[in-house]
Structures are given as structure tokens and as C-alpha cells.
Steps between C-alpha positions, in 0.01 A plus 500: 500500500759328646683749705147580656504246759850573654418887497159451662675242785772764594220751600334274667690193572254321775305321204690271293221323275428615146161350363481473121244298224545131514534595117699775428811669349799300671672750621234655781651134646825575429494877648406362808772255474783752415368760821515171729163483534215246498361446183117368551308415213178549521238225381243650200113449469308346160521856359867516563490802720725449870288310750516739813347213710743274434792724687570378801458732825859447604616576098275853540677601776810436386464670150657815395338439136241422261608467188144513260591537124181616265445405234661168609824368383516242386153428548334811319200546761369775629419556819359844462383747765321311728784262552785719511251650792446217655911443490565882692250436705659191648890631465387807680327277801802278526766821445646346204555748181372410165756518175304492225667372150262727250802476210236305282209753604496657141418141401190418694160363298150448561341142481395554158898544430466919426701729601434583847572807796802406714450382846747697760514388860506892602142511430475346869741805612819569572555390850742185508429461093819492273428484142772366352560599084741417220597682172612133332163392398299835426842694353670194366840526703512125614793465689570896587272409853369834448177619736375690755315421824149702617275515812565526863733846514679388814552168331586632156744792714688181655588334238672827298685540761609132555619509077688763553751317658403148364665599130185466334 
């Protein structure tokens, strides 16, 4: 999660703005920070889901990526399909790529608090869609930052490539 933002900026270094929840896991902030990069936060809505209409025209332009995390951490909401959707839609008009933090997926609940289906982002395809995953909560190996990244081949390709030689 962290290295994602500097490996994403040297392929395509003409967008310097990574967008993130207003609420979130500190370090999609702090990735940003470390790949010299603008770190936006994006404002949330009553439901806690990002606000796409509160992103500023000159912020989409800018952004490289949109960091959505489902189920929501810390919040614990759930977007679901229609507003991970709704959050391709408008990275893909604005070129920005979506990383998607699904390491709580396995932990996602309906209203009435059972067990529910995961949400994935890649149900809106792969084109400029990153679904980002982690063994620590699933496999219990906190701390090993363990996971694996799926969606966009050419995307996906990249980044292999860029590890190799980042000593990951």
C-alpha cells in the first residue's frame, strides 16, 4: 500500500495527486507523502462512502489515484457495487487508476450484521482497477506485509516488474 503511489508516479509521472477517504488507514496519506506526491483527502457523505462531488476539477486532473477501501477502515461501511461503480466510472473519466484496499473483504456484513458476499472493485472490470489484498488479516501474518495485487494486466505487469528491482 504504500509503495503503490511512488510505483504508479514513475510510469506516469505527469499526475502528482493521490485522492484517498477523508477517513481512512493513515498510511494511503503517508504513501503519497513518501512518493512526493500530493496527498488529497477526500471529504465522505452521511453513509461514509467518498463524496465524488466534492473533488475538485483541478484535484481530478491532477490525480494518479483513488484510494477506496471496502469494507471501510476504520469506518466499517460498505459501499458495495454500485459505489465502487460509481468510483471507476469517475477514475476512468478523469484517467486516474483506482487501488482498492479489499484486505478486510473476508470481513464484510449485511445490515442485519450476517455474514455477507465480499464486494471487489473488479466487478466494474479491469481497466485502470487495482485491487489491492493482504494475507495479515485473512492468514493472520500481521506484520509479514504479505499480498498480492489483481486487475488491470498492464497495470498488474508494471508493477512485477518495478519489485523486481525495488527489493520487495
Amino acid at each position: 500500500v504504500a509503495s503503490l503511489p511512488r510505483m504508479l508516479a514513475l510510469r506516469d509521472p505527469g499526475r502528482d495527486t493521490v485522492l484517498y477517504p477523508a477517513v481512512a488507514y493513515p498510511t494511503y496519506e503517508m504513501g503519497a507523502r513518501l512518493a512526493g506526491l500530493r496527498a488529497v483527502p477526500v471529504p465522505l457523505d452521511e453513509r461514509w462512502h467518498l463524496d465524488l462531488s466534492r473533488i475538485s476539477e483541478a484535484d481530478a486532473d491532477r490525480a494518479l489515484v483513488i484510494w477506496v477501501n471496502e469494507p471501510g477502515n476504520p469506518t466499517g461501511a460498505s459501499g458495495g457495487r454500485q459505489h465502487l461503480r460509481a468510483v471507476v466510472d469517475w477514475a476512468r473519466e478523469c484517467g486516474a487508476i483506482v487501488a482498492s484496499d479489499e484486505c478486510y473483504a473476508e470481513f464484510t456484513y449485511d445490515e442485519s450484521g450476517s455474514p455477507a458476499a465480499p464486494v471487489t472493485v473488479l466487478s466494474a472490470g479491469h481497466d485502470r482497477v487495482l485491487a489491492v489484498h493482504s494475507l495479515s488479516k485473512r492468514s493472520n501474518m500481521a506484520g509479514l506485509r504479505a499480498g498480492f495485487i489483481a486487475g488491470d494486466a498492464a497495470l498488474v505487469s508494471y508493477l512485477g516488474e518495478v519489485r523486481k528491482h525495488a527489493g520487495l
